[in-house]
Jmol script that loads the backbone (N, CA, C; Angstrom):
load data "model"
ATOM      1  N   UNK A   1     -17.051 -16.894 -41.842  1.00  0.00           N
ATOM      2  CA  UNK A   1     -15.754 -17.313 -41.342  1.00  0.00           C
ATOM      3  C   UNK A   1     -14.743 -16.254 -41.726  1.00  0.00           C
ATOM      4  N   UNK A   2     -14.018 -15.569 -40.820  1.00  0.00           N
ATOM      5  CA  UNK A   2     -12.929 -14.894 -41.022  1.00  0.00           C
ATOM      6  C   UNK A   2     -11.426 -15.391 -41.638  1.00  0.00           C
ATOM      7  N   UNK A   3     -10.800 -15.026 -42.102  1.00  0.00           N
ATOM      8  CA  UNK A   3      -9.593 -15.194 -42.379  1.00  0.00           C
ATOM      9  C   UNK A   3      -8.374 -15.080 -40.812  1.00  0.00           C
ATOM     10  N   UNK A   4      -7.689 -15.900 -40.896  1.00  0.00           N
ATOM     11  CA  UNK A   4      -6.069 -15.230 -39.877  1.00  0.00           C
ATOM     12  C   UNK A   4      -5.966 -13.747 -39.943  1.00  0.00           C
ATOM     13  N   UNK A   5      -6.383 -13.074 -38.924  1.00  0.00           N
ATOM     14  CA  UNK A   5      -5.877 -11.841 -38.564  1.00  0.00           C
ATOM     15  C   UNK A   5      -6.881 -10.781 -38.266  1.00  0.00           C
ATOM     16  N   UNK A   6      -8.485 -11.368 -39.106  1.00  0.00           N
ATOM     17  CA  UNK A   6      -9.106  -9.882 -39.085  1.00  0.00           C
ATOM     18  C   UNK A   6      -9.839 -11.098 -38.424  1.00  0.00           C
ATOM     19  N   UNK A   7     -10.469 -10.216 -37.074  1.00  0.00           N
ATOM     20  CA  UNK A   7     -11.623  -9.932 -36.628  1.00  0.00           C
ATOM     21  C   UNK A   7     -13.314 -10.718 -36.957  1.00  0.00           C
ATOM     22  N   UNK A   8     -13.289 -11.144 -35.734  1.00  0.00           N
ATOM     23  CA  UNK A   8     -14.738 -11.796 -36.016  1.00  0.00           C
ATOM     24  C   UNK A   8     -15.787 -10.964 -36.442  1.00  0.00           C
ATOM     25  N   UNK A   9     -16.484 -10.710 -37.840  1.00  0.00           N
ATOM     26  CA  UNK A   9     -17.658  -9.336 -37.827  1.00  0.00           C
ATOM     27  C   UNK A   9     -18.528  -9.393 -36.903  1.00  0.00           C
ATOM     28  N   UNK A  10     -19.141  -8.309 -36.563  1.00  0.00           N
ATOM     29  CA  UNK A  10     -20.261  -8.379 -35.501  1.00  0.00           C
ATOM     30  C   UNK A  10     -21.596  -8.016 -35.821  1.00  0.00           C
ATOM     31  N   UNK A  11     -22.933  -8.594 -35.097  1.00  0.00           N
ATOM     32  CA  UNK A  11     -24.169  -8.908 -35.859  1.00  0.00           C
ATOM     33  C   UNK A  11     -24.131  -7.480 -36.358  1.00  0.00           C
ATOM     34  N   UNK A  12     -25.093  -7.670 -37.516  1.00  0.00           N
ATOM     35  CA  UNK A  12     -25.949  -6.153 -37.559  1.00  0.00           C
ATOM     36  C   UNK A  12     -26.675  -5.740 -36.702  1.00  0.00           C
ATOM     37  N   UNK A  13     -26.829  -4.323 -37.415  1.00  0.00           N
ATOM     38  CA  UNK A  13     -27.380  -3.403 -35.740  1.00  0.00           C
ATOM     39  C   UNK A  13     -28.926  -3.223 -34.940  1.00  0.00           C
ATOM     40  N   UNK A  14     -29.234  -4.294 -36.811  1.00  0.00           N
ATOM     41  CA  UNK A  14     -30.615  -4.212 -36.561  1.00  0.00           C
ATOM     42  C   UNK A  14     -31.164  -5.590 -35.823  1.00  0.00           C
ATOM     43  N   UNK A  15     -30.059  -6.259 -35.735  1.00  0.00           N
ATOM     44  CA  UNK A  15     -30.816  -7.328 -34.786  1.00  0.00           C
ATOM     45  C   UNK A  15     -29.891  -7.520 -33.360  1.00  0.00           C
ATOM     46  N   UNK A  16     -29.721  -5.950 -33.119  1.00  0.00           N
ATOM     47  CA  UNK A  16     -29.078  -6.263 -31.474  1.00  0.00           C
ATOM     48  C   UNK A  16     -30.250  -5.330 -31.293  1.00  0.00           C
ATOM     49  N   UNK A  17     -30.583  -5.959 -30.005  1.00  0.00           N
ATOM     50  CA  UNK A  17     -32.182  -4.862 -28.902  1.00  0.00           C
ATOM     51  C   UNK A  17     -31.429  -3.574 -28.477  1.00  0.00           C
ATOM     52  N   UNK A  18     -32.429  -2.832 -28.982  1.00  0.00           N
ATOM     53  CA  UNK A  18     -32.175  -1.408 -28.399  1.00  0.00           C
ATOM     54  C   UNK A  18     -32.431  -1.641 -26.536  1.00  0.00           C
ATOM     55  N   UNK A  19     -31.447  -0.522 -25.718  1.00  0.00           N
ATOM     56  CA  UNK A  19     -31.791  -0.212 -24.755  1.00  0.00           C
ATOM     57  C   UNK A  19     -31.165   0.982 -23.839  1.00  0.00           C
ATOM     58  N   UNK A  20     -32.040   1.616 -23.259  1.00  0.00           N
ATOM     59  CA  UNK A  20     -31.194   2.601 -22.840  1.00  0.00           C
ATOM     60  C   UNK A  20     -29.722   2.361 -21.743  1.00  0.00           C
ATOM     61  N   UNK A  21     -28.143   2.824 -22.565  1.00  0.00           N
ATOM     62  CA  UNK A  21     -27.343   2.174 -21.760  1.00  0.00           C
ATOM     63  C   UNK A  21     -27.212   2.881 -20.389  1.00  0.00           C
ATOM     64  N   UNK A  22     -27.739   4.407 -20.443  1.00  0.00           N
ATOM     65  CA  UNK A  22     -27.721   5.187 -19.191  1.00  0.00           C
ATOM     66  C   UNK A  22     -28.275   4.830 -18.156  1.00  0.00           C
ATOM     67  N   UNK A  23     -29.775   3.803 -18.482  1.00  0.00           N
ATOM     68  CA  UNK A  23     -30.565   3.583 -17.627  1.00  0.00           C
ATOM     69  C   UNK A  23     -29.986   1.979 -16.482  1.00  0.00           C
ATOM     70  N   UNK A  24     -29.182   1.636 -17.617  1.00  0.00           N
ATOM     71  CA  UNK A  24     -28.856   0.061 -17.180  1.00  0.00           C
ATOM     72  C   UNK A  24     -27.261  -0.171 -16.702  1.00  0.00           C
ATOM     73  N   UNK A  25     -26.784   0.378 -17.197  1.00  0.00           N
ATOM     74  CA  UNK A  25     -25.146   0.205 -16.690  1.00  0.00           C
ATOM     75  C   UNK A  25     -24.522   1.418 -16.200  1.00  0.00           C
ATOM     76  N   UNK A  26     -25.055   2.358 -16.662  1.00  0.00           N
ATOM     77  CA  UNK A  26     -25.064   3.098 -15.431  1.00  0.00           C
ATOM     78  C   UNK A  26     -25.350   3.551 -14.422  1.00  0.00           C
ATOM     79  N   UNK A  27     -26.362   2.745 -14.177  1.00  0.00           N
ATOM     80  CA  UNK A  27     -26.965   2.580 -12.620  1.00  0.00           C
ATOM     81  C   UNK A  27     -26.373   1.638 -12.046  1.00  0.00           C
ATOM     82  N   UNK A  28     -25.710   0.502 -12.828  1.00  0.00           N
ATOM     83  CA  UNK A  28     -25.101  -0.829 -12.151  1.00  0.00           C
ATOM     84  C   UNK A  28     -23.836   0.092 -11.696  1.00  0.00           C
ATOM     85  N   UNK A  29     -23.441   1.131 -12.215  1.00  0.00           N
ATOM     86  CA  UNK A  29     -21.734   1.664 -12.190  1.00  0.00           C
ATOM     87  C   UNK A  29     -21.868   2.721 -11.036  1.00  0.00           C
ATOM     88  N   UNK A  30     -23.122   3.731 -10.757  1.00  0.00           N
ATOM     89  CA  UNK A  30     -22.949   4.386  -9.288  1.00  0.00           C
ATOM     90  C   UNK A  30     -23.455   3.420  -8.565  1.00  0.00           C
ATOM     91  N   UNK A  31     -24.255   2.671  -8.758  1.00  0.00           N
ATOM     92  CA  UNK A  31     -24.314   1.595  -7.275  1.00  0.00           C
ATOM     93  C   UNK A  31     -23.251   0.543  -6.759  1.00  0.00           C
ATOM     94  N   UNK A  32     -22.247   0.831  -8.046  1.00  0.00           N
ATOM     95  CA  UNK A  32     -20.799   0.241  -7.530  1.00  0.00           C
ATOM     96  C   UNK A  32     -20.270   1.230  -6.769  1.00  0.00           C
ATOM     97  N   UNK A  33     -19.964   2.383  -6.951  1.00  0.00           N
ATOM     98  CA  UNK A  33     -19.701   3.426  -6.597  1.00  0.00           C
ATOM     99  C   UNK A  33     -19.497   4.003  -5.009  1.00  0.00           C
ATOM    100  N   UNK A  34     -21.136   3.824  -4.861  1.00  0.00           N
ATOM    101  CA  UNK A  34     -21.896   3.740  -3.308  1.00  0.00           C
ATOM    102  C   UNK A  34     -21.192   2.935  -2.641  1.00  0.00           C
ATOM    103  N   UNK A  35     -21.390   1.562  -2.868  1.00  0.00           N
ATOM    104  CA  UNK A  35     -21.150   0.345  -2.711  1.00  0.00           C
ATOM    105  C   UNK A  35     -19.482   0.441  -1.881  1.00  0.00           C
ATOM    106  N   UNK A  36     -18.825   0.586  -2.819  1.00  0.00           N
ATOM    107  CA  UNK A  36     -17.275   0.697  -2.186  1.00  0.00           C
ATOM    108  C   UNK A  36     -17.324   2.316  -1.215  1.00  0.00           C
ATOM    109  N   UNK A  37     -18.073   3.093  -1.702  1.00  0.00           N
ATOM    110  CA  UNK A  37     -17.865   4.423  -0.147  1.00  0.00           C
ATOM    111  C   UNK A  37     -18.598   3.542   1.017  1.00  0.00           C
ATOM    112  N   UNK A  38     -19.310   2.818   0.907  1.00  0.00           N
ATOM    113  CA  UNK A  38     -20.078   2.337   2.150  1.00  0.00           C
ATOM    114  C   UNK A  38     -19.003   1.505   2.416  1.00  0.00           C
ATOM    115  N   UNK A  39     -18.211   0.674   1.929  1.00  0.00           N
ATOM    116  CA  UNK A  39     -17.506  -0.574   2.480  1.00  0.00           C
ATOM    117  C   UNK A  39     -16.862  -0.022   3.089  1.00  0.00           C
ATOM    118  N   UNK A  40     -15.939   1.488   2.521  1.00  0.00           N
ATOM    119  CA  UNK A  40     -14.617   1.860   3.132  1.00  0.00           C
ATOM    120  C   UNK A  40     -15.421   2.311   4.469  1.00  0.00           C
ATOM    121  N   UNK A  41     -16.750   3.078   4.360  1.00  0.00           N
ATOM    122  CA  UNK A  41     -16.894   3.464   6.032  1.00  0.00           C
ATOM    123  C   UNK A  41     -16.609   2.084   7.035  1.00  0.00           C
ATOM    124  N   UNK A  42     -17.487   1.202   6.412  1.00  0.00           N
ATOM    125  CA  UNK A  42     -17.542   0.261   7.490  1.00  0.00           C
ATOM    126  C   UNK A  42     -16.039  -0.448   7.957  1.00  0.00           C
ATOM    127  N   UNK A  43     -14.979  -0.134   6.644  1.00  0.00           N
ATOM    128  CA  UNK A  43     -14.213  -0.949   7.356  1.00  0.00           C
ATOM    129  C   UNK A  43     -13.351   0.049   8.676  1.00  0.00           C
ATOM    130  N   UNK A  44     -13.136   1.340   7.739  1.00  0.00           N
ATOM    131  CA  UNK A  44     -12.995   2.539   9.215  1.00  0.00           C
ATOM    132  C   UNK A  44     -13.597   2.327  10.213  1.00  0.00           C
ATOM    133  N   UNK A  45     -14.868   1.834  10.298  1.00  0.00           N
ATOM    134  CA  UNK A  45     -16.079   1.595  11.701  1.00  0.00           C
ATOM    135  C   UNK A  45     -15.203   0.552  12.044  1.00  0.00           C
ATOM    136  N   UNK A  46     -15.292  -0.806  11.745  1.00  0.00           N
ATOM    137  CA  UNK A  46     -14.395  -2.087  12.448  1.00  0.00           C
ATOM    138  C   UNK A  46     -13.041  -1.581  12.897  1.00  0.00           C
ATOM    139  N   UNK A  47     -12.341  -1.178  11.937  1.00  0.00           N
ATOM    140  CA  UNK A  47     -11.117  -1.179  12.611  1.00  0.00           C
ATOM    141  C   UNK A  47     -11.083  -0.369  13.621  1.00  0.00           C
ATOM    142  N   UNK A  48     -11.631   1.026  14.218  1.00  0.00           N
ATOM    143  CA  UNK A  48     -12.119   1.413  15.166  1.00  0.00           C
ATOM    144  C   UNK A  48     -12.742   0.726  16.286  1.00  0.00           C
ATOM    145  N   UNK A  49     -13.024  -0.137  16.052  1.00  0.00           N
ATOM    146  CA  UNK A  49     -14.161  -0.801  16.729  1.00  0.00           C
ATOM    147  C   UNK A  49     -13.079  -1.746  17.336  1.00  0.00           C
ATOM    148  N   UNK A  50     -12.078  -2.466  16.694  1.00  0.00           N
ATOM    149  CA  UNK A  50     -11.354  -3.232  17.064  1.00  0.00           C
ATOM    150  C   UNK A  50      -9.998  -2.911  17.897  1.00  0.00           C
ATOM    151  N   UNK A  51      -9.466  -1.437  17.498  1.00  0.00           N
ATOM    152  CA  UNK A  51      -8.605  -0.946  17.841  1.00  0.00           C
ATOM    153  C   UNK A  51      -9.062  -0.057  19.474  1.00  0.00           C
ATOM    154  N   UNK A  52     -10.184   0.379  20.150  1.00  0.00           N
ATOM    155  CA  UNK A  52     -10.804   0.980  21.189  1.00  0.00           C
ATOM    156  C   UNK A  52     -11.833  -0.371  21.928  1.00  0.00           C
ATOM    157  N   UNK A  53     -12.766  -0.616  21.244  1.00  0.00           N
ATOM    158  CA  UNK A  53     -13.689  -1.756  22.320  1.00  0.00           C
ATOM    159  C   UNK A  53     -12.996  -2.930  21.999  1.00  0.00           C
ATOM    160  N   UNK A  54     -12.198  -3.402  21.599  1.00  0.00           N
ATOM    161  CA  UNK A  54     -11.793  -4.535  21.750  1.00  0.00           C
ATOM    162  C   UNK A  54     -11.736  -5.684  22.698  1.00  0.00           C
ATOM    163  N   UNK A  55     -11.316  -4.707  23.815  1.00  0.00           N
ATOM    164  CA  UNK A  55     -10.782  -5.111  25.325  1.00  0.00           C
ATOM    165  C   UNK A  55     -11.972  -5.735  26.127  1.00  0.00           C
ATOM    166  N   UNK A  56     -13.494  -4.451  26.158  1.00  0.00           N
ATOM    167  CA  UNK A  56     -14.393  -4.090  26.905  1.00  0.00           C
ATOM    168  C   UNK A  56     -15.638  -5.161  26.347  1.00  0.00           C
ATOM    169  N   UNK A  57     -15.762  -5.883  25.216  1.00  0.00           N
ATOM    170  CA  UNK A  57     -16.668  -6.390  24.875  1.00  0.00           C
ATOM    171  C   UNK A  57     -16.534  -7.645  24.881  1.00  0.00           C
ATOM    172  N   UNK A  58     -17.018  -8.401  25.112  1.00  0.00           N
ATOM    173  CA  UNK A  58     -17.691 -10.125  24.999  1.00  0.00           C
ATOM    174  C   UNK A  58     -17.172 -10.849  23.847  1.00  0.00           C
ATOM    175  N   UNK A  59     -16.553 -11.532  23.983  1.00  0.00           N
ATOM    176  CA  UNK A  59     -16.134 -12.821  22.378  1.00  0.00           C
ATOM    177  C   UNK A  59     -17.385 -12.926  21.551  1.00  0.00           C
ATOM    178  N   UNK A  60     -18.596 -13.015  21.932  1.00  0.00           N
ATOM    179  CA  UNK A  60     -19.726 -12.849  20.639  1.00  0.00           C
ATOM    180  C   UNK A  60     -19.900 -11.905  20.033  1.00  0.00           C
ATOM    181  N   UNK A  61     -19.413 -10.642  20.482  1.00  0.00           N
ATOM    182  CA  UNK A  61     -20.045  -9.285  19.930  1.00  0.00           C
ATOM    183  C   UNK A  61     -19.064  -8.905  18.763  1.00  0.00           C
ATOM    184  N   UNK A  62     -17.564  -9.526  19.372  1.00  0.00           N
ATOM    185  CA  UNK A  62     -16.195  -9.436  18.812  1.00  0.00           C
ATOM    186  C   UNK A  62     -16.403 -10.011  17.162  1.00  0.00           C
ATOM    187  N   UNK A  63     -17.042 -11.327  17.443  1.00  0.00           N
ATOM    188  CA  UNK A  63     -17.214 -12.361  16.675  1.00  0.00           C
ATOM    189  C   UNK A  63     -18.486 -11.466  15.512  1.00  0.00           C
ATOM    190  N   UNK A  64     -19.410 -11.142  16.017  1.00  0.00           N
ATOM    191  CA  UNK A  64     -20.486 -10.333  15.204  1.00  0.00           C
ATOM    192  C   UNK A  64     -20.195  -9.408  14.282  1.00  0.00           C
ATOM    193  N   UNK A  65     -19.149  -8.071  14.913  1.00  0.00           N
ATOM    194  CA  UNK A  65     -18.420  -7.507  14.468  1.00  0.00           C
ATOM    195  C   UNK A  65     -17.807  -8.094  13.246  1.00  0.00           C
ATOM    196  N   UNK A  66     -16.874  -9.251  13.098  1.00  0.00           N
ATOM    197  CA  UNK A  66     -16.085  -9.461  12.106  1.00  0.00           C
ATOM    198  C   UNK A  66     -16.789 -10.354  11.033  1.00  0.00           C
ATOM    199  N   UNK A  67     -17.591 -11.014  11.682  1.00  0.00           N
ATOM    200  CA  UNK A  67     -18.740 -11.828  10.718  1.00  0.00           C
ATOM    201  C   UNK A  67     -19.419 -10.515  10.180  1.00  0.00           C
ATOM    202  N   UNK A  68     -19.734  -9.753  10.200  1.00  0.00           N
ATOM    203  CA  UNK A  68     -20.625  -8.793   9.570  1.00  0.00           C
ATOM    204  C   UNK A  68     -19.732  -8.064   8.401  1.00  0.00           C
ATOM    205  N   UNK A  69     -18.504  -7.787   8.876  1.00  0.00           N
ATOM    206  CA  UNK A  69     -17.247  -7.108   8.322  1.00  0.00           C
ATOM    207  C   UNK A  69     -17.213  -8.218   6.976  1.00  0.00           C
ATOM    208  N   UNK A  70     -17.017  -9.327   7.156  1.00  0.00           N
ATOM    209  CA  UNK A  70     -16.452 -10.105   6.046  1.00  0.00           C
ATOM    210  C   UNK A  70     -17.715 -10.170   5.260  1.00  0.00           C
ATOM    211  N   UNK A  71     -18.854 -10.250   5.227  1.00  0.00           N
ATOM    212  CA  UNK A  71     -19.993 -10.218   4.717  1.00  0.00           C
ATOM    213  C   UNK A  71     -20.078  -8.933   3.391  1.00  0.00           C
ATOM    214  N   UNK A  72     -19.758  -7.866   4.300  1.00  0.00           N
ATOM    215  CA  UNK A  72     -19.974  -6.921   3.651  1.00  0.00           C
ATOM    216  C   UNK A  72     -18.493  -6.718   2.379  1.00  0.00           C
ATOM    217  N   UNK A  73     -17.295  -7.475   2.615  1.00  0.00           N
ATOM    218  CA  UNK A  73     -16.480  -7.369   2.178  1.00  0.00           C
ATOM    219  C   UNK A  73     -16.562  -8.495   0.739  1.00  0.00           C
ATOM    220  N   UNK A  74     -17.194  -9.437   1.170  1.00  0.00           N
ATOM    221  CA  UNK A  74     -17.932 -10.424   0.230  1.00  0.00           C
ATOM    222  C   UNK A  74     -18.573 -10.173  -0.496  1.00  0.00           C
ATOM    223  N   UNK A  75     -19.737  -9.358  -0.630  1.00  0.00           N
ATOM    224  CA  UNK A  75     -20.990  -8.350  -1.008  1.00  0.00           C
ATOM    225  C   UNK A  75     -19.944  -7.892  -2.198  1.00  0.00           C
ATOM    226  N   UNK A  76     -18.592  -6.788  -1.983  1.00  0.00           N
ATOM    227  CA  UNK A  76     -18.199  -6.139  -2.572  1.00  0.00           C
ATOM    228  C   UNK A  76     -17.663  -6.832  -3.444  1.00  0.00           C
ATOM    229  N   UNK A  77     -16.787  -7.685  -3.118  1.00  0.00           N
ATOM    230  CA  UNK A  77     -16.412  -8.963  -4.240  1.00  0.00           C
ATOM    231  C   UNK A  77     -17.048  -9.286  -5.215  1.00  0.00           C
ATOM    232  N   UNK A  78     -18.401 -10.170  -4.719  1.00  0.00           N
ATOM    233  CA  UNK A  78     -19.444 -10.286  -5.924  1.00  0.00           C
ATOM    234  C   UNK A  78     -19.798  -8.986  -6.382  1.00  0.00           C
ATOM    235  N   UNK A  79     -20.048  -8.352  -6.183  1.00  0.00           N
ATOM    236  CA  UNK A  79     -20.934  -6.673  -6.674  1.00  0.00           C
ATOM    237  C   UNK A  79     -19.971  -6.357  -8.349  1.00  0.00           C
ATOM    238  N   UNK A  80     -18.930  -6.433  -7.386  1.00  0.00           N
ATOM    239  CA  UNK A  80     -17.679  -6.405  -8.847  1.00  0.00           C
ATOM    240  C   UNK A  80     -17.656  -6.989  -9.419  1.00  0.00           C
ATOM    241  N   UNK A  81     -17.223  -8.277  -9.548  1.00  0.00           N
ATOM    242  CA  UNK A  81     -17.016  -9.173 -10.067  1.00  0.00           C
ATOM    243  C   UNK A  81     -18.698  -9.728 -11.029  1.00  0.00           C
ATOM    244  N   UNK A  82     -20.112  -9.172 -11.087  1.00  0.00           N
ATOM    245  CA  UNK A  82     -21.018  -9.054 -11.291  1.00  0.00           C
ATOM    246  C   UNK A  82     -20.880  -7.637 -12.672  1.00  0.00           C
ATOM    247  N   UNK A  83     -20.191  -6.438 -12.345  1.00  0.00           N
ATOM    248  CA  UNK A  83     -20.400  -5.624 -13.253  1.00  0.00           C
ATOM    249  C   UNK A  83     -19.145  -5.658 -13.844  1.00  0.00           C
ATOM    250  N   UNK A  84     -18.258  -6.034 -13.299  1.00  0.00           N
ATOM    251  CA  UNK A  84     -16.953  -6.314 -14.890  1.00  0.00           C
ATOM    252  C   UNK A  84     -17.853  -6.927 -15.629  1.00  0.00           C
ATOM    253  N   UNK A  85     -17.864  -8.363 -15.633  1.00  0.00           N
ATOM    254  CA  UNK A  85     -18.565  -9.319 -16.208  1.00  0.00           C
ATOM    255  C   UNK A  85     -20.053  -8.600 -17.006  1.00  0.00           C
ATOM    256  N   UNK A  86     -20.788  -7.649 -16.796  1.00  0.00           N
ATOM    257  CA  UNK A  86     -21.852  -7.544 -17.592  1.00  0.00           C
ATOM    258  C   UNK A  86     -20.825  -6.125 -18.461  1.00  0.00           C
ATOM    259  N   UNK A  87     -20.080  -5.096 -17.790  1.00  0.00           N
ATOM    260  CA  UNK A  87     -19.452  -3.656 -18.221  1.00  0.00           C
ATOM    261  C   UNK A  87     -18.738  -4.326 -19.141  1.00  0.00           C
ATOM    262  N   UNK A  88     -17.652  -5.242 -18.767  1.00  0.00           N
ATOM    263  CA  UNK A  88     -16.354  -5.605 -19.516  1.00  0.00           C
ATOM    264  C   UNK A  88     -16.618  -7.055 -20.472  1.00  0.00           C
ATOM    265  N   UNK A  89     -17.100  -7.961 -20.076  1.00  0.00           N
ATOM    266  CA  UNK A  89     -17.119  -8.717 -20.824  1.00  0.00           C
ATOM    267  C   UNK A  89     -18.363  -8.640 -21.769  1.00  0.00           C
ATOM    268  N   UNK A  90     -19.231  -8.199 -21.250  1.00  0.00           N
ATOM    269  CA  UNK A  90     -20.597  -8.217 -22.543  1.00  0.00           C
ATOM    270  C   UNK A  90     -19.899  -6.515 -23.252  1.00  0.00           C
ATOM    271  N   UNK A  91     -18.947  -6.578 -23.839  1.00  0.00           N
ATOM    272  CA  UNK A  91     -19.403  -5.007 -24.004  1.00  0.00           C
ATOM    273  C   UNK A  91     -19.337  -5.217 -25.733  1.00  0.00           C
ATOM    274  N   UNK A  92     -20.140  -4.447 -26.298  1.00  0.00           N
ATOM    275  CA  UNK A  92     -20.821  -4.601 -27.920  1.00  0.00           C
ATOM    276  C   UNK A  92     -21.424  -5.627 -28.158  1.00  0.00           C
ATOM    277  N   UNK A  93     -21.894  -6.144 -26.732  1.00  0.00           N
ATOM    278  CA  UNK A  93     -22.659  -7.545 -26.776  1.00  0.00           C
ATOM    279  C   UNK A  93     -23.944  -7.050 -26.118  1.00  0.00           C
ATOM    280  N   UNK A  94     -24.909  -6.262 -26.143  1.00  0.00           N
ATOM    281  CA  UNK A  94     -26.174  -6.002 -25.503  1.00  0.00           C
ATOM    282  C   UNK A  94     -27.281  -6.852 -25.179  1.00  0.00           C
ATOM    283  N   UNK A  95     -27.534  -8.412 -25.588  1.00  0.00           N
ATOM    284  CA  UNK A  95     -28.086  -8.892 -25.556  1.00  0.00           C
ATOM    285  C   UNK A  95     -27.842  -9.703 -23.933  1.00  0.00           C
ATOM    286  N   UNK A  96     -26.320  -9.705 -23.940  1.00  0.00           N
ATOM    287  CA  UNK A  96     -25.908 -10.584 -23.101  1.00  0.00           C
ATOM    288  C   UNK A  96     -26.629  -9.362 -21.507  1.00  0.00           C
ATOM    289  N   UNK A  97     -26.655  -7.886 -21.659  1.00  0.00           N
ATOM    290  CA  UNK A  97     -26.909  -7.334 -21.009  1.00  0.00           C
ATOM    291  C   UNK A  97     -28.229  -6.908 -20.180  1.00  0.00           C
ATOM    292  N   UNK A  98     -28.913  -8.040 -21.190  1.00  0.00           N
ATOM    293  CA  UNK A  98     -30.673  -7.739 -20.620  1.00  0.00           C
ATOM    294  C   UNK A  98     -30.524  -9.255 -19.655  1.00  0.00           C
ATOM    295  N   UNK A  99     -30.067 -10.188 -19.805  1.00  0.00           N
ATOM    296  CA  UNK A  99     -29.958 -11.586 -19.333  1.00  0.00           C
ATOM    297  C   UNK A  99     -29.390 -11.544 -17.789  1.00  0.00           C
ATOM    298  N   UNK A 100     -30.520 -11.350 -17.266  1.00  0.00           N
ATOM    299  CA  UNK A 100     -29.969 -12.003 -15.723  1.00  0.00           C
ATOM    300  C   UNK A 100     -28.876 -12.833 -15.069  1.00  0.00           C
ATOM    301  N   UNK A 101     -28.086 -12.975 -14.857  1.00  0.00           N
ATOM    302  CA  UNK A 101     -27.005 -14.183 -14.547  1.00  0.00           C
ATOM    303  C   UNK A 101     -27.122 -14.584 -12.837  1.00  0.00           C
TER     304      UNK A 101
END
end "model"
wireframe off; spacefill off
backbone 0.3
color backbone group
């Protein structure tokens, strides 16, 4: 039990699991990376798409288009909201980092 002011101690080092952090969060951190260059193409592709064929195409295709758009915009949401949560909130917490959620 700590006192008012200082700091909860944290386990020893010998009973947090080793793991390589290069191999694991930083692969979660360029596949965030990717992740948002791919979104921004696609949303350049839609809004293109919306701003030129707009006119020329069918209400389903219109509809496909933006259902696919929000999907992928969703994707990005969770994707993030997935590696704060393991980057930012597990951080000097490694255990929490092998645990699937």
């Amino acid at each position: 039990m700590s006192s008012a002011g200082e700091p909860d101690s944290l386990p020893p080092l010998s009973s947090i699991p080793s793991f390589d952090i290069n191999s694991t969060l930083g692969a979660m951190f360029i596949g965030i990376l990717i992740t948002y260059f791919l979104c921004g193409v696609t949303c350049l592709q839609t809004y293109i798409y919306f701003m030129n064929a707009n006119k020329r195409d069918a209400l389903p295709y219109r509809a496909i288009v933006a259902f696919l758009w929000v999907l992928d915009v969703l994707h990005l949401g969770f994707a993030t909201h997935d590696a704060y949560s393991v980057i930012i909130l597990s951080f000097l917490n490694p255990a929490n980092v092998a645990v699937i959620s």
